[in-house]
C-alpha positions in Angstrom: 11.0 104.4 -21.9 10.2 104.3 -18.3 9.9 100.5 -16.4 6.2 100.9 -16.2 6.2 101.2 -20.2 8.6 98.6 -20.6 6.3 96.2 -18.7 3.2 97.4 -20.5 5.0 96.7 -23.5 6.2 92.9 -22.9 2.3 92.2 -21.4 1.5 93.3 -25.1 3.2 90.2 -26.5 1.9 87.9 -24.4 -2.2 88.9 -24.3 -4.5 89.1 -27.2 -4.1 92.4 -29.3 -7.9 92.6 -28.8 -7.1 92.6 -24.7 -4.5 95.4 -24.9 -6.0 97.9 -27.1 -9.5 97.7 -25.2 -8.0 97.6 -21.8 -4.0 97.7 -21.3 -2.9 100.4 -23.9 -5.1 102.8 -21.9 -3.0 102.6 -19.0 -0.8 105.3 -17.8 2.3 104.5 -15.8 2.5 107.2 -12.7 6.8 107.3 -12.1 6.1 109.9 -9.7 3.7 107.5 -6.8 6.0 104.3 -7.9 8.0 103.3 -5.7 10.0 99.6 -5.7 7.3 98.0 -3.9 4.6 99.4 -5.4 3.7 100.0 -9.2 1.0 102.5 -9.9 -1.2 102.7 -12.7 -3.9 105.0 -13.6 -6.8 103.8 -15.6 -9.6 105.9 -17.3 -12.6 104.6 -15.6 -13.5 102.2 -12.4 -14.3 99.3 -15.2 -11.5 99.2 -16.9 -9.5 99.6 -13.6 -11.3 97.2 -12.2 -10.6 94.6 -15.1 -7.3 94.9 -15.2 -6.9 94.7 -11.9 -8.7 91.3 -11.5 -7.1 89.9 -14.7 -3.6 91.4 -14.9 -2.5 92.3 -11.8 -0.1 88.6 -10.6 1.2 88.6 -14.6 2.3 92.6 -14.2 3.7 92.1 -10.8 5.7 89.3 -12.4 6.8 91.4 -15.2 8.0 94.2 -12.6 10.0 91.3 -10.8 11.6 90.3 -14.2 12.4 93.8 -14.9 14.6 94.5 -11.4 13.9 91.6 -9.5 11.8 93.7 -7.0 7.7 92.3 -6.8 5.6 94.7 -6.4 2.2 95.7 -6.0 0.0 96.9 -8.3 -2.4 99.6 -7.5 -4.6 100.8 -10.6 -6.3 104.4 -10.1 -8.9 106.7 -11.6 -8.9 109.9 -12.6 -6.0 112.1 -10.6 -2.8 111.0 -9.9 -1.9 113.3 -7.3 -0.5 111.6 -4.3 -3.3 110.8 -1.5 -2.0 112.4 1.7 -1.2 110.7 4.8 -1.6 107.2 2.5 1.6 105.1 3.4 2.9 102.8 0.4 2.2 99.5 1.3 4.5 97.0 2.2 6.9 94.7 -0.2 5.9 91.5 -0.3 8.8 88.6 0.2 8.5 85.7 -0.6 9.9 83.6 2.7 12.2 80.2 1.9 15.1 78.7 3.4 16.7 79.0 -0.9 17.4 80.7 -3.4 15.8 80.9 -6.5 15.1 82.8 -9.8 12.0 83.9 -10.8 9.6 81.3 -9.3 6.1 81.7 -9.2 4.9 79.9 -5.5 1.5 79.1 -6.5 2.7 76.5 -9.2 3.5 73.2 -6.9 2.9 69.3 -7.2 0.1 69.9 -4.8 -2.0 72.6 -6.9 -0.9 70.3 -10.5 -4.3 68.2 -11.8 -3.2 64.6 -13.0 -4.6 62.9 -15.3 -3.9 60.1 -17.9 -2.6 62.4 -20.3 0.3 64.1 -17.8 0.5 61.1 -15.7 3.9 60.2 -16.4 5.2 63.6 -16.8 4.4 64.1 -13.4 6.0 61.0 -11.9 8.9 61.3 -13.7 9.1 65.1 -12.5 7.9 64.4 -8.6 10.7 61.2 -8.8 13.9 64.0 -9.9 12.5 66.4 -7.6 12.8 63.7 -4.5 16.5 62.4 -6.1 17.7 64.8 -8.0 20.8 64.4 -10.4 20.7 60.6 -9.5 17.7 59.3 -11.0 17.3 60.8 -14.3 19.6 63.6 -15.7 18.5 65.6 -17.6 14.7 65.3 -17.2 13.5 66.7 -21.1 9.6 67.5 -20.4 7.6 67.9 -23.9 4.5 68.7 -25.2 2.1 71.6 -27.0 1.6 75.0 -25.2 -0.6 75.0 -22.3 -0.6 71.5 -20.6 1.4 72.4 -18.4 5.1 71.4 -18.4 6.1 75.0 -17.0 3.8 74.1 -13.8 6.1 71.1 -13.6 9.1 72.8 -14.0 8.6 75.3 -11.3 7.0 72.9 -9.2 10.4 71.0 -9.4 12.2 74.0 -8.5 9.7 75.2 -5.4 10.3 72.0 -3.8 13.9 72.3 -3.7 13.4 76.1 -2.9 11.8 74.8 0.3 14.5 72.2 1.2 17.1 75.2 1.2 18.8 74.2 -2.2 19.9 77.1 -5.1 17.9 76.8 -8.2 17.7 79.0 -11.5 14.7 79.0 -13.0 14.6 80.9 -17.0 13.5 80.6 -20.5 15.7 80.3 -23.0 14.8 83.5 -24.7 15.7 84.8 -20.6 19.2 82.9 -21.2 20.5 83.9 -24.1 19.3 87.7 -23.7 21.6 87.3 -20.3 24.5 85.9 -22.5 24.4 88.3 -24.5 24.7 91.2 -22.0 27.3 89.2 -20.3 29.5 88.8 -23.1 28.8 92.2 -24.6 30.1 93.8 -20.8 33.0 91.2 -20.7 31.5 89.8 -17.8 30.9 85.9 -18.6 32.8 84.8 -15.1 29.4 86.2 -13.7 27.3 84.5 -16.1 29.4 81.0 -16.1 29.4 81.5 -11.8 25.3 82.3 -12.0 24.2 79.3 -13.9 26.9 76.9 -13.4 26.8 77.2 -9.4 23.4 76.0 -8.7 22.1 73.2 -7.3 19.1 73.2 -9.7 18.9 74.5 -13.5 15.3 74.5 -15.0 15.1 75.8 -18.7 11.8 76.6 -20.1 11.5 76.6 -24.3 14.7 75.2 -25.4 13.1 74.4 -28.2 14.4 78.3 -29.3 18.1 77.4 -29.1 17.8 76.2 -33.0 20.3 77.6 -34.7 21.4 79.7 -32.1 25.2 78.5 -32.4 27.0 81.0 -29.9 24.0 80.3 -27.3 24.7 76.3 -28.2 28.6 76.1 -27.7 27.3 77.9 -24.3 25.1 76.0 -23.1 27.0 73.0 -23.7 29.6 73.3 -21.7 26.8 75.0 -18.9 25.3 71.6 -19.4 28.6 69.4 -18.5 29.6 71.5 -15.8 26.8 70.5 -14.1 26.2 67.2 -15.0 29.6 66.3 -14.2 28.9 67.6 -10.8 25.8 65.5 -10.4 23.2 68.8 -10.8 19.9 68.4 -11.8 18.8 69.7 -15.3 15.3 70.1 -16.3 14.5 71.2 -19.9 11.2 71.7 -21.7 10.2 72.1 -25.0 7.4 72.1 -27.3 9.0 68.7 -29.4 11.1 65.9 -28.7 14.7 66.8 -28.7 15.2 64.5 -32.4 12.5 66.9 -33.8 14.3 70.1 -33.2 15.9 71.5 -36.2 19.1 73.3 -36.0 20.2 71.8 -32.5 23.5 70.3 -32.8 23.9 66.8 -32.3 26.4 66.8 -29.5 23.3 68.6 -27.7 20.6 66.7 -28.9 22.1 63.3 -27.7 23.1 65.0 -24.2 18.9 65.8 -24.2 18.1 62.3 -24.8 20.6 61.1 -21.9 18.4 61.1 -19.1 14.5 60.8 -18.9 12.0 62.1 -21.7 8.7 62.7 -21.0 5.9 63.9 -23.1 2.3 65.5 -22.4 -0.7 64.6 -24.1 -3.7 67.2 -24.8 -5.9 66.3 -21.2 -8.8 64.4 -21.6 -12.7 66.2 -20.3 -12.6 64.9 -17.3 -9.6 66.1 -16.4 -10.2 69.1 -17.8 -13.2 70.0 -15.7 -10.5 68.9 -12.7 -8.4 71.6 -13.6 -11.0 73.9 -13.6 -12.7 73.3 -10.2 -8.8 73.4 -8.8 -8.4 76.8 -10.3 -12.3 77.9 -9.1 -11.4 76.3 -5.7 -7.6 78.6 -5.5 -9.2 81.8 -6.9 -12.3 82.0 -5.1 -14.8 81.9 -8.2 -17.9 80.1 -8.2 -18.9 78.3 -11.3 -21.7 76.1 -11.3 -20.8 72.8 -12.8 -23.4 73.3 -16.1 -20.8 76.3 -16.8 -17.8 74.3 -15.7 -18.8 71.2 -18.5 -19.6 73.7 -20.7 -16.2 75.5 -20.6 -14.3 71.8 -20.3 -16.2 71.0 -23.6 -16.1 74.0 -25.9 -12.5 75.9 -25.1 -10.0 73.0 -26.2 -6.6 71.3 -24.6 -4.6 74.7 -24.0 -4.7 74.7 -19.8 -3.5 78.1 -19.7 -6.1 79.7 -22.0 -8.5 77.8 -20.4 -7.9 79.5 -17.4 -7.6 83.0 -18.4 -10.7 82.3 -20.2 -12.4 81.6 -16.3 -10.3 85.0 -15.4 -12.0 87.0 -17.9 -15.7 85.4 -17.3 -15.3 86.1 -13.4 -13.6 89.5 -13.9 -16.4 90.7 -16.4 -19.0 89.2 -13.9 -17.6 91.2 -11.3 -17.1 94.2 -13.5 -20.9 94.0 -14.2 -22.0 92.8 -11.2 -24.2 89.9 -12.9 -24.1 86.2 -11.7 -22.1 83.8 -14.0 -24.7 81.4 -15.6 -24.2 79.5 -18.3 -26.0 82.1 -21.3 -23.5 84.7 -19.3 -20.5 82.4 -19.9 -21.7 81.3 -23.1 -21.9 85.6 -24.0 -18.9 86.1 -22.9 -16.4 83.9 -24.7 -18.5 83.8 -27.7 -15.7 85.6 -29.7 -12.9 82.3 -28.3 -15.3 79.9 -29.7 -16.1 80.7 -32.6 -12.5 80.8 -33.4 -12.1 77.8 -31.6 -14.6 76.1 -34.7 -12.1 77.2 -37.6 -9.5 75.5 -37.0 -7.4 77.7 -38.8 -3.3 76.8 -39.0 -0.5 78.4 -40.3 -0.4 75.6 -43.4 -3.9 76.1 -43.9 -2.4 80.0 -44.7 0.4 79.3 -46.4 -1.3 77.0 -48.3 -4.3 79.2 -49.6 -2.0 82.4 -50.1 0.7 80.6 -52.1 -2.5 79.8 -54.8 -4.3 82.6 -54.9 -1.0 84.9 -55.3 1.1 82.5 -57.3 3.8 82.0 -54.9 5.3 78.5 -54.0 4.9 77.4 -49.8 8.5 77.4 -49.6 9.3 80.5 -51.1 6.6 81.8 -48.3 9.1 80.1 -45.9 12.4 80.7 -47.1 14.7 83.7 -47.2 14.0 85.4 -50.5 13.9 88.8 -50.7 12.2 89.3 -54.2 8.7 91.6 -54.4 6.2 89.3 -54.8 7.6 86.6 -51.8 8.0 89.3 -49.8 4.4 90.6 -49.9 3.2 87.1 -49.8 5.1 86.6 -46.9 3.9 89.6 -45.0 0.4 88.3 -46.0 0.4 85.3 -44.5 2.3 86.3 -41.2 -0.8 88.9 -41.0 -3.7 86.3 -41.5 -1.4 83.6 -39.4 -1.6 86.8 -36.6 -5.2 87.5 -37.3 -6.3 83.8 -37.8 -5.1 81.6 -35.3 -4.0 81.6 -31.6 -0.5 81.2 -32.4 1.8 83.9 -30.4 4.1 85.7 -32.7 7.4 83.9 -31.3 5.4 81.0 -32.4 5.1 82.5 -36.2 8.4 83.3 -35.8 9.4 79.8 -35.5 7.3 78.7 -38.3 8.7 81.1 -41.0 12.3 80.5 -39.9 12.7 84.2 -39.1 14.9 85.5 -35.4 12.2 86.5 -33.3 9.0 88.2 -32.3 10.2 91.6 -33.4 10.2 90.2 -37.2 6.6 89.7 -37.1 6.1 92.9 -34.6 7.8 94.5 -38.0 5.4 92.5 -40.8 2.7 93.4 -38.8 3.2 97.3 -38.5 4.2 97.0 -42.2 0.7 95.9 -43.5 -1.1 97.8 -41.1 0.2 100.6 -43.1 -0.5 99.2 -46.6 -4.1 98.7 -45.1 -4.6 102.4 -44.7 -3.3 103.6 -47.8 -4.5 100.3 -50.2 -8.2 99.9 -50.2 -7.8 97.1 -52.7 -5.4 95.3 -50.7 -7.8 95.6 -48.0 -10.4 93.6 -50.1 -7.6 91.0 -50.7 -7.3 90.2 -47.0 -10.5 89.4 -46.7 -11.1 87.5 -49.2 -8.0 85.2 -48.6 -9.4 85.4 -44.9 -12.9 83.9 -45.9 -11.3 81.1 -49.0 -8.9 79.9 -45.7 -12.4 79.8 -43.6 -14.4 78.3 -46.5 -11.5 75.3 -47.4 -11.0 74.6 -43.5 -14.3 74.2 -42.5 -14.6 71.8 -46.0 -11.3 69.9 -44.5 -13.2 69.2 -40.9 -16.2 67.7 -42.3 -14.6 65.2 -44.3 
């Protein structure tokens, strides 16, 4: 597998299986017009190069980056990939500071983050570390749900210092222990202790995922008192409080309840629509405020889908060349809201698959290996896939099971039962419309 497939393939987990099969899985990664500072692409038609190059482009170059630590650009062709003569590659962009730093993406600062009442204190507490770091409050534990924003704080933490000249490491949990374990597998942890005990700065995104990781923990502790002991400023995030995060031992918790904790709240509308006029005003799309409401009002408290959601209106009204008004806007997220009115969760799944197929919820969630949980397992990780916006390290989480790859393996597993089992076909969808039927009953009450 060649880096261009490898970065196609972790865009997959992170984009809507709709997204990639219509646009992303149609992409062919030319190895021979690559180059470090430039990734090429090449796309069947002008539409669907066009889309993906308005929508994708920033999140692939990131990928590239996290692949080799080289970010380059991304050019997206039609047709022949022959080289174009006399065409020069263009030049790698560098991102210019007086630091060092790992993985930051510039854009996200204090300046470009939209407060509100819901983030206020999050971002005061977060501005105040960032001004005195290690003195005021250390650690600083940011939590919250997905998509309000406590990685734009993180990074906004670590930019700051970037510019004043200081060493920070910016990575997700899922980045750290994947680092570990290369480290320890090569017999190299003096490199892994020196990288992420040597900084001035250590931001960790998701700790949440350090449940029950019990090598990763006895690491990370003694990361954790290295620095604090030298007065370095740690910055966790998470999507719970540290006392609501099973499997984290309690020599760790108490450390993550040392310093400062700091929770966001879903945004309320108005600062909602702030968010979107900021992201309008940075991107250079016009939105007429009747659309902007309308989007503020309809597509929920997750920031982040919120503004892929204004990606994908602006990328399909440049795609089609159509002005975006508000039956446009309305058209084109039409799928998102209707999901957006179901309401469907995982325990709304669980829940309705453990009756109809006579299996207990906790059997659904446990270990057990036998038949009939193990079908009624795969079941529900499908409709939990199918049903609600939940990621699959998310599901993951929720069943108990290591990571994404579990459900990545459920997934493929039904798929196949699907094609062969027209009967079990049926079943799916009528478990699919009783979990419909039974939520919508539980949000009118």
């Amino acid at each position: 597998m060649n880096i261009g497939q490898k970065v196609l393939f972790e865009l997959k987990k992170e984009i809507p299986e709709t997204e990639y099969e219509r646009y992303i899985k149609k992409l062919v990664y030319d190895t021979r017009r690559s180059k470090s500072n430039i990734a090429v692409f090449n796309a069947p038609n002008m539409l669907v190069a066009k889309y993906i190059k308005t929508k994708y482009s920033d999140k692939l170059s990131h990928l590239f980056e996290l692949q080799n630590d080289v970010k380059p650009q991304i050019e997206i062709t039609v047709g022949n990939t022959k080289s174009r003569p006399n065409t020069p590659a263009p030049k790698a962009v560098v991102e210019k500071s007086h630091g060092k730093s790992t993985y930051l993406n510039p854009s996200l600062t204090f300046e470009s983050f939209i407060v509100g009442e819901s983030n206020q204190f999050a971002y005061t507490t977060a501005k105040a570390v960032a001004e005195k770091p290690g003195r005021l409050y250390n650690p600083l534990f940011i939590y919250g749900g997905v998509g309000l924003g406590k990685t734009h704080l993180l990074q906004a933490i670590g930019n700051y210092h970037v510019s004043l000249g200081n060493t920070v490491i910016y990575t997700t949990l899922e980045q750290f222990m994947n680092s570990f374990t290369s480290h320890l597998r090569s017999q190299t942890m003096d490199r892994f202790r020196e990288k992420f005990r040597e900084c001035d700065l250590l931001l960790i995104d998701d700790i949440q995922f350090l449940s029950r990781k019990e090598q990763t923990q006895e690491e990370f502790f003694h990361t954790f008192n290295e620095l604090h002991n030298a007065s370095k400023q740690i910055v966790m995030t998470a999507d719970r409080p540290p006392n609501k995060i099973a499997g984290l031992v309690d020599r760790l918790r108490t450390r993550f309840e040392w310093g400062m904790m700091a929770d966001i709240q879903p945004p309320g509308l108005e600062t909602k629509i702030a968010i979107i006029q900021k992201k309008c005003e940075l991107d250079g799309i016009k939105l007429s405020n009747e659309v902007i409401n309308f989007i503020a009002t309809h597509m929920g408290d997750n920031i982040r889908e919120i503004e892929g959601t204004i990606i994908r209106i602006n990328a399909l009204a440049s795609m089609l060349n159509q002005e975006i008004t508000l039956d446009f806007a309305q058209n084109a997220i039409k799928d998102q809201l209707k999901e957006k009115k179901e309401h469907v969760t995982i325990d709304d799944i669980v829940k309705i698959v453990s009756r109809e197929l006579n299996v207990k919820p906790s059997d659904i969630k446990s270990k057990k290996r036998t038949s009939n949980v193990v079908s009624a397992r795969r079941t529900a990780i499908y409709l939990a896939r199918n049903l609600t916006p939940n990621s699959m390290p998310q599901i993951a989480l929720y069943f108990g099971m290591k990571d994404h790859s579990a459900i990545s393996h459920a997934m493929k597993k039904i798929d196949e039962i699907i094609e062969n089992d027209e009967n079990f076909k049926v079943l799916l969808e009528e478990l699919s419309n009783k979990i419909h039927t039974d939520t919508e009953k539980s949000t009118q009450k």
